[in-house]
C-alpha positions, 0 to 999 in steps of 0.5 A: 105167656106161661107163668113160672111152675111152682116150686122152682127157686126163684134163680131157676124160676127166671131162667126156665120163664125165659126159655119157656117164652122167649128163649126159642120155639116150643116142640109143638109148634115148631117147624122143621125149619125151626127144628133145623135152626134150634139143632144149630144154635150154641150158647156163648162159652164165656161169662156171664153164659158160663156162669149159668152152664159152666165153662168149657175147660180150657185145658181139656183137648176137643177134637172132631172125628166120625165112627160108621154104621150099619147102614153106611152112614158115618156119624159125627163125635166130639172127642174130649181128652184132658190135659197131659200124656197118659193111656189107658184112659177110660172111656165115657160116651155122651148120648145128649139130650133133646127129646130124639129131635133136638139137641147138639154135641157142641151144646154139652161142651160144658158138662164133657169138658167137666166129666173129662177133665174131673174123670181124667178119662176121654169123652166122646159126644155122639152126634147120633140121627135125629127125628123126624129126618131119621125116626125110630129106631135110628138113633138107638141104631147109631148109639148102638153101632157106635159104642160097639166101634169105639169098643174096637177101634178107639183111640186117643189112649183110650182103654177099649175095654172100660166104658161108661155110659152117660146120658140126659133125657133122650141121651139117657133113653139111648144109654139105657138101651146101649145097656141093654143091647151090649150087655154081653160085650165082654173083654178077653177075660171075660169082663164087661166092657160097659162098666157102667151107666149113667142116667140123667132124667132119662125118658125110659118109658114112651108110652106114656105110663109115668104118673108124674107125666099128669102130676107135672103136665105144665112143668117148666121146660118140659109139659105133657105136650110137648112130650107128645110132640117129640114123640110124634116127631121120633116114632109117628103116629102109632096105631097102638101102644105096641110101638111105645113099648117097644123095648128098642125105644122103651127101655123099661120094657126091656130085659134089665138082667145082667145090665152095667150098673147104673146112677139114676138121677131124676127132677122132682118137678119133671114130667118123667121123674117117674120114668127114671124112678120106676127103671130104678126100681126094675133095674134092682128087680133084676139084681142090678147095682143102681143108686138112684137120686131125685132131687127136689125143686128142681125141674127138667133140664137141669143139668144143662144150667148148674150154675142157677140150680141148687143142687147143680154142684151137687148133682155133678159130683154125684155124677163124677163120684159114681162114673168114678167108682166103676171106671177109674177105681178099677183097671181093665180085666180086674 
């Protein structure tokens, strides 16, 4: 039985032991099966579940509808709109979070019913393909295709030429590269359409270089392992590095030039602290606006259970204040 990682407040300690142990099947021993099972499972949306993930605002629409891509395919979203009539709301799209292998639309219902309904802006969650049915560079693909059909064909009141970018962990990962690959999106006037981009303890860098990735090899919820498992799952075994630094899955390696601004919020006790730590620092070699916040004690994941981590609150209105300042404070082509 894996011991509680030390550091952790004692309320994020318990919670983390038990999903560490109890809660669900680790990465590196799963099954596909397993895999499948894990991709299904949605915690209770009332207390006392509520009390740990936040609750699903009662008063924020949700409503189901699909976007195609390149190759055919057509992927699932969750579309979020907040209570009373208005239009030309901005738009947030959500890229969760789940190692590229796990992970759900319906599991971040909390935290998107909470950007819409603080933002007033719609949300859309994008269930994008995951590994290792779909492996790299799949989801990039899906995440790509979809922001640049939603810049064209959204609806729901949406403003289509203001877009922010969110994401957690590999939902980060792909917001970043999103970035990137859209970055000369623009509006008639010549504006940006992806005004901004916000990264949870994203995984920017696959091959592995993070010194944080040894310092925290146990951490709690995510260890070492079980990063190698997830990335063997999503891209294979590669032969050399060249495939983890391959810019389209590692956007660290990317050109950050001319990229939305961005908010970078990182664990202290995560395995990839580093990972965001160190795309921070190339997104202001590159001349990119970027606000960047580690917070302490706590580990991976935690924006998934604000209620027990200490800083979840704060970390939220972090979260809500700077998609604000690039989204709402500003009409499209100002």
């Amino acid at each position: 039985m894996k011991r509680p990682y030390p550091g952790l407040p004692p309320l994020v300690a318990v919670l983390t032991t038990f999903l560490d142990n109890i809660g669900r099947v680790s990465i590196v021993d799963a099954t596909l099966e397993d895999i499948r099972a894990a991709r299904a499972k949605v915690y209770p949306t009332s207390a006392p579940f509520a009390w740990i993930t936040g609750r699903v605002h009662a008063d924020v629409t949700i409503d189901d509808g699909s976007a195609p891509v390149r190759d055919g395919a057509s992927i699932p979203l969750r579309w979020y709109t907040p209570a009373g009539r208005r239009e030309d709301r901005p738009l947030v799209v959500y890229l969760h979070g789940g190692g590229w292998v796990q992970g759900s639309t319906r599991m971040y219902d909390p935290l998107c019913t909470h950007l819409a309904a603080e933002l007033d802006a719609v949300v859309v969650s994008v269930d994008y393909r995951m590994a290792p049915e779909h492996r790299a560079p799949t989801a990039s693909h899906d995440a790509i295709d979809v922001v640049r059909w939603l810049h064209e064909h959204a609806d729901h009141g949406v403003d289509r030429d203001r877009i922010g970018l969110c994401g957690d962990s590999a939902g980060g990962n792909l917001s970043a590269i999103v970035a990137q690959e859209l970055r000369d999106l623009r509006t008639e006037s010549k504006e940006p359409v992806i005004r901004h981009q916000a990264l949870i303890y994203p995984a920017t860098d696959l091959t592995m270089a993070s010194p944080s990735i040894r310092e925290h090899s146990e951490g709690a919820i995510l260890t070492e392992a079980k990063i190698i498992a997830f990335r063997a799952h999503y891209i294979g075994e590669a032969d050399d590095a060249v495939a983890y630094a391959d810019p389209i899955v590692s956007p660290l390696f990317g050109d950050a030039s001319g990229v939305a601004p961005a908010l970078i919020q990182t664990a202290d006790l995560d395995p990839i602290r580093d990972d965001g730590l160190r795309y921070a620092e190339a997104l202001r070699a590159a001349g990119v606006e970027v606000r960047v916040t580690n917070y302490l004690g706590l580990p991976h994941g935690f924006a998934s259970f604000p209620g027990v981590a200490r800083s979840g609150a704060q970390a939220r209105h972090e979260l809500v204040t700077e998609i604000r300042r690039h989204l709402v404070g500003r009409s499209a082509g100002a």
